[in-house]
N, C-alpha and C positions, 0 to 999 in steps of 0.2 A: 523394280526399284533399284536403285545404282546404291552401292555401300555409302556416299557421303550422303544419299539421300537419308538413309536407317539412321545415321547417326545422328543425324541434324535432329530429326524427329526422337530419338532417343533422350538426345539435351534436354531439346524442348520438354517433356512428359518429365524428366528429374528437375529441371526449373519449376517447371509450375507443380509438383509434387512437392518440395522443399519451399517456394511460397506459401503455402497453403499449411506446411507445418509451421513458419514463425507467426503466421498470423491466428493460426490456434493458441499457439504458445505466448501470445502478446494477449489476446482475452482472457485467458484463466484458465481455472479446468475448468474438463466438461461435467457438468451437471447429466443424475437420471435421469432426466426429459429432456435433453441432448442441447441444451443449451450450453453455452459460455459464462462465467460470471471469472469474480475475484477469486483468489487461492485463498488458503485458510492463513496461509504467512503474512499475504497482504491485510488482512481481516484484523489480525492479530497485530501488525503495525498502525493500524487504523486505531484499533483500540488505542495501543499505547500512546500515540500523538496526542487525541484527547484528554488522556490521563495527562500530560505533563500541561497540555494548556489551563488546565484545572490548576494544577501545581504554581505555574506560571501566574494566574490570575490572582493565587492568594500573597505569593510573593512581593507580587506588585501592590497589593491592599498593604503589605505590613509595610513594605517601605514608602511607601505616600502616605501614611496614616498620621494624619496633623494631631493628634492629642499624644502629645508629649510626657501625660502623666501616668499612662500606663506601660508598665516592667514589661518589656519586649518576652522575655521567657514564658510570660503569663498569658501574652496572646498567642503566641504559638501553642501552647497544651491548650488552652480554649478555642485555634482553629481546629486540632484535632481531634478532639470531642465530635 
């Protein structure tokens, strides 16, 4: 084997070693049963997205809320109830 032979093949095996880590590291960690899922960071922005679409949703209820006769402060402590 000639030296630019070694090297070629040397690249090769650190490319495809360094593929193989962005594509673990794009799934998530790895799980005890050696699977891939989400990180607990994504998990964790998961949750909070939710949460503000909640947020969002009640927002939107008070300001489209066609009964004009009730005191905007009083629905708010009775969404939060």
């Amino acid at each position: 084997m000639s030296f630019w032979t070694a090297v070629v093949v040397l690249f090769a095996i650190a490319a495809v070693t360094w593929l193989k880590a962005q594509r673990y590291r794009t799934l998530g960690e790895r799980r005890e049963d050696g699977t891939y899922g989400p990180s607990g960071r994504e998990k964790e922005l998961e949750r909070q997205v939710e949460e503000m679409r909640k947020r969002l949703a009640v927002l939107e209820r008070i300001a489209t809320d066609d009964q004009r006769g009730r005191d905007l402060a009083h629905e708010i402590e009775k969404l939060r109830d």
